[in-house]
C-alpha atoms as one frame of an Amber mdcrd trajectory, in Angstrom:
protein
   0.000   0.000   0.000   1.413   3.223  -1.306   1.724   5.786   1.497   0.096
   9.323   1.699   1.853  12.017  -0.049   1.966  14.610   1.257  -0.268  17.839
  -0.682   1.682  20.100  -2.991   1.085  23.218  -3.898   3.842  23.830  -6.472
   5.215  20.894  -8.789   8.364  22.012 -10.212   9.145  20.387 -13.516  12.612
  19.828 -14.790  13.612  17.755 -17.866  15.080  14.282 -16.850  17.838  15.084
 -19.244  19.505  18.261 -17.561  21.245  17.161 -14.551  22.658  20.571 -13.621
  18.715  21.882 -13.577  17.366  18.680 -11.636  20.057  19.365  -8.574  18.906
  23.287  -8.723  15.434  22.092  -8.566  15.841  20.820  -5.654  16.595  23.982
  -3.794  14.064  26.193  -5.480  11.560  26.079  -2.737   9.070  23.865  -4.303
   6.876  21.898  -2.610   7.779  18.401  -4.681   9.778  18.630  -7.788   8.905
  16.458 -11.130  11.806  14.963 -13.305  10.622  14.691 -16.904  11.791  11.859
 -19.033   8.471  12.509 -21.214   7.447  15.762 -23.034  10.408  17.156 -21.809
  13.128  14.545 -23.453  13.631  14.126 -27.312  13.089  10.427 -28.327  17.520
  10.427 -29.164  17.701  11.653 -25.709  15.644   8.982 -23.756  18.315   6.914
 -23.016  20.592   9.143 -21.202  17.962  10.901 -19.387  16.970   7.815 -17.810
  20.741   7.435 -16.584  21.005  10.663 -15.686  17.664  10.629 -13.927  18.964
   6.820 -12.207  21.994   8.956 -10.856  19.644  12.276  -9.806  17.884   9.594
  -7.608  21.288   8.124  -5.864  22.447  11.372  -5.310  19.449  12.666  -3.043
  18.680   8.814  -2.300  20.537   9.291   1.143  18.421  11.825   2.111  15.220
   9.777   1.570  14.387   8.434   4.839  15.104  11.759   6.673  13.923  14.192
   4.290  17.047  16.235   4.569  19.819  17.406   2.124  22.893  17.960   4.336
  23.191  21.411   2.392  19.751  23.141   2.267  17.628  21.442   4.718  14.931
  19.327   4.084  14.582  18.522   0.688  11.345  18.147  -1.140   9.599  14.851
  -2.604  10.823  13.923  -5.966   8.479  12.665  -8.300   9.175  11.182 -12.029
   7.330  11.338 -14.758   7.674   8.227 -17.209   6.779   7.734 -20.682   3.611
   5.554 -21.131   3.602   2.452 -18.956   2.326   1.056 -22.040   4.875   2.038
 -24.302   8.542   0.340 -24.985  10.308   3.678 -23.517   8.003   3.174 -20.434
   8.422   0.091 -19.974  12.149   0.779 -20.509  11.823   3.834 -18.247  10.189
   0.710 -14.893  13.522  -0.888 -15.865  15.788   1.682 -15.270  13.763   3.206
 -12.006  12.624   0.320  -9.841  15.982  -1.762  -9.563  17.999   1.319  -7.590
  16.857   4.045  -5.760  13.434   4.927  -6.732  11.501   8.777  -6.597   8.656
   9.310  -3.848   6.337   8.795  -6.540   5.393   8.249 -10.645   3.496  10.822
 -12.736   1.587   8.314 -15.520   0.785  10.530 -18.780  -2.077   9.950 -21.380
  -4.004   7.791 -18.631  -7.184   6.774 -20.184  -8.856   4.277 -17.752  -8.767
   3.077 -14.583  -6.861  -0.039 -16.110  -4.111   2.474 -17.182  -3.856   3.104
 -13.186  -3.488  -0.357 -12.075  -1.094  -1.330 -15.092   1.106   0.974 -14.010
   0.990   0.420 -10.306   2.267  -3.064 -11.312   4.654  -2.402 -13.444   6.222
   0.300 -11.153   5.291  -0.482  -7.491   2.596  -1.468  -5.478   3.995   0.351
  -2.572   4.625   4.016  -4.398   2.211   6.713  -4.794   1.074   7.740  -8.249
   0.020  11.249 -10.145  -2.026  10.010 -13.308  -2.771  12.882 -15.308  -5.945
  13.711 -17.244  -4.663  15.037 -20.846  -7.037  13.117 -23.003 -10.772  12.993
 -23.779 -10.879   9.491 -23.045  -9.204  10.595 -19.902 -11.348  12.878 -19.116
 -14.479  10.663 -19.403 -13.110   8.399 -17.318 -12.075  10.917 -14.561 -13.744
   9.553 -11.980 -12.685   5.740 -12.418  -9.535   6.773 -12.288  -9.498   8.635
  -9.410 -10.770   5.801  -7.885  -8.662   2.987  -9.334  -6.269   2.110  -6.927
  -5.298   3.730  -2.674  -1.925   4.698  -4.926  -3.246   7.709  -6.567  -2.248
  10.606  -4.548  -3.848  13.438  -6.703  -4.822  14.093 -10.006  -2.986  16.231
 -12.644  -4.527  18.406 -15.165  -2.879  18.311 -18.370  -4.383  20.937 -20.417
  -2.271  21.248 -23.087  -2.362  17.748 -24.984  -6.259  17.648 -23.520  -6.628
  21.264 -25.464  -4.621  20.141 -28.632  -6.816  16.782 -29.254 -10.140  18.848
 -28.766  -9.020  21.356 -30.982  -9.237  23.827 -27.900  -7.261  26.860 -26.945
  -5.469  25.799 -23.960  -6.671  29.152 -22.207  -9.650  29.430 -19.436 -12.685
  29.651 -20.786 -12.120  26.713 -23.306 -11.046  24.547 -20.306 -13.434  25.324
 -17.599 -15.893  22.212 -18.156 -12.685  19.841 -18.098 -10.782  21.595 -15.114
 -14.516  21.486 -13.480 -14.751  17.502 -14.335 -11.544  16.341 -13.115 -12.055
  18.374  -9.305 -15.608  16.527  -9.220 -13.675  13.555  -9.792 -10.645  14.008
  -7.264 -13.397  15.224  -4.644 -15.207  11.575  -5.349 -12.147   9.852  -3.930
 -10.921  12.815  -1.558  -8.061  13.553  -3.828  -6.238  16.683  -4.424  -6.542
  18.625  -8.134  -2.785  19.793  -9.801  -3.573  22.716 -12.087  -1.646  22.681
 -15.496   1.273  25.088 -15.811   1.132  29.061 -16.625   3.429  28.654 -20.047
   5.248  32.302 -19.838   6.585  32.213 -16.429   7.858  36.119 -17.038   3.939
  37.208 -17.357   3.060  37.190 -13.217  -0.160  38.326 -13.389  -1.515  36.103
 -15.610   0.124  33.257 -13.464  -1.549  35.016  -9.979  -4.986  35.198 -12.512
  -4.859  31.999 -13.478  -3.831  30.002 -10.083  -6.471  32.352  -8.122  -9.160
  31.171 -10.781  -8.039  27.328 -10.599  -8.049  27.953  -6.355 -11.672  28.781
  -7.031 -12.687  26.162  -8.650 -11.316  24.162  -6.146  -7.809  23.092  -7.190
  -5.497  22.547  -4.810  -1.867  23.572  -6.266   0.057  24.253  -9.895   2.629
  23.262 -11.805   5.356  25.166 -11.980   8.267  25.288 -15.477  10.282  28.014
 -13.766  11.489  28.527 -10.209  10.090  31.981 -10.358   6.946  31.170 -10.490
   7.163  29.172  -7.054   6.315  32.145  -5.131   3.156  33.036  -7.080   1.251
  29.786  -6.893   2.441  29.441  -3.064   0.806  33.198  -2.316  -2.150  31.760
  -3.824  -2.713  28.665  -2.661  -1.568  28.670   1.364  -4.039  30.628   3.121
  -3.884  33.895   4.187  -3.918  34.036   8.099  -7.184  36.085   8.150  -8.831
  32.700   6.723  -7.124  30.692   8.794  -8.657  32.367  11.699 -12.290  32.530
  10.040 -11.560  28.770   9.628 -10.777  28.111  13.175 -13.153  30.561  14.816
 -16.407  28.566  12.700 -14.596  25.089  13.977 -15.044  26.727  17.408 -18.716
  27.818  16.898 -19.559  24.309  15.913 -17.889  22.828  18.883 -20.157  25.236
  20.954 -22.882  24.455  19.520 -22.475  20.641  19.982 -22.780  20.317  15.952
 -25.625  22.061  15.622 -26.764  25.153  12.942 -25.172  28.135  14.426 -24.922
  31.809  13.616 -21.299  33.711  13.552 -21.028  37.285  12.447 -24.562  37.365
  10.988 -24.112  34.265   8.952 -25.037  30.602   8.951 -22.948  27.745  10.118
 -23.661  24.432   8.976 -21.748  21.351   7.977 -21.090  22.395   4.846 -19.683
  25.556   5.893 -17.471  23.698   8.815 -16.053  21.254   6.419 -14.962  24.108
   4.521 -12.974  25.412   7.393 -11.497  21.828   8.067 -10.007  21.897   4.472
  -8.478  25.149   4.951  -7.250  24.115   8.033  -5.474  20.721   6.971  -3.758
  22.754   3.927  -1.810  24.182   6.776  -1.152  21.401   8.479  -2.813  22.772
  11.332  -5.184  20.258  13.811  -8.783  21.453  13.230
């Protein structure tokens, strides 16, 4: 049984084949960072970037029972994503990954069904958590079965830019609200967090802060991030502010008083949908309810 991972608000990608950027990753301030042998890695590339990514793992392997880089502290989770479980470099990519020192977890691309879940969780690990991410229309009709395929999945990714390309979409807001809104329904069905799919120009800030506030909205969870500089951004808009955190934990404490009960605090209602609210602000802080 995989184990809880723990939620992110930033993903940093960094392609599997640039050693020098996966080490600097590492001390960006991310949350978890994602090494790319996919999208990220030309096909006469694959094969290095898997050795490179092998060695990226044994370097920081030490570190992966504590959590801490003797340099810079505690280090964040890493997280791979493969090719296609159920392609030659994926399989390839199991090979290379599961024999050594392995991430804290597998992104799975182009995940279609719940079967695509399960394949992968045997080919990689039954014991390691796993990021499917929703990028096709198959995908996205099967949202929810994937979500709940397997105790493995730790959260569900957005991928909005191969999901936008295959239904001849703009990969901008409006185009994407009904499948952003479909895969949150379907992470809330299995109490799973939502990733948001990256901001592509990491100089424009505002749009990033537009975007990520919009996603937050809609009930996302976190981002990910192509550029260290956008770290900040999505973390701003996705930690809560402490004004929240104390509406959250003054309507935990009007519930408590009222033994569970409808209650009224500052002129407004109470209820269990408004306290479970609160709890959900609360736990993205890490902070008992």
């Amino acid at each position: 049984m995989a184990e809880r991972f723990p939620p992110c608000r930033s993903i940093l990608f960094v392609p599997g084949d640039r050693p020098d950027r996966c080490d600097k990753a590492m001390v960006a301030g991310a949350d978890a960072v994602c090494v790319d042998l996919e999208d990220a890695v030309g096909p006469a590339a694959k094969a290095g970037a898997r050795d490179s990514v092998a060695a990226f793992l044994g370097r920081w392997g030490e570190s992966a029972a504590t959590g801490a880089d003797p340099g810079h502290g505690r280090r964040p989770p890493v997280i791979v994503r493969v090719n296609d479980p159920g392609s030659e470099e994926g399989r390839l990519d199991a090979a290379s990954l599961t024999g050594g020192p392995r991430p804290d977890a597998f992104m799975i691309p182009k995940v279609t069904a719940a079967d695509g879940v399960r394949s992968a969780q045997r080919l990689l690990g039954e014991d390691i958590p796993l990021f499917p991410i929703i990028e096709t229309a198959a995908g996205l009709e099967n949202a929810v079965q994937i979500g709940a395929a397997s105790p493995a999945v730790a959260a569900l990714m957005f991928g909005g830019f191969d999901l936008s390309a295959e239904l001849g979409a703009e990969p901008e807001w409006e185009p994407l609200l009904y499948a952003r809104s479909r895969v949150v329904h379907a992470a809330a069905l299995s109490g799973l967090d939502t990733i948001d799919m990256p901001a592509r120009d990491f100089r424009d800030v505002s749009r990033l802060r537009a975007e990520a506030e919009k996603a937050r909205r809609l009930g996302m969870t976190g981002k990910v991030a192509i550029h260290p500089a956008q770290i900040p951004v999505i973390h701003d808009v996705f930690t809560p502010s402490p004004d929240e955190v104390e509406q959250a934990r003054r309507i935990i404490e009007a519930d408590r008083a009222a033994g569970g009960g409808a209650v009224s605090l500052d002129g407004r209602m109470v209820d269990r949908p408004v306290v479970e609210a609160a709890r959900r602000v609360l736990a993205r802080t890490g902070a008992s309810p």
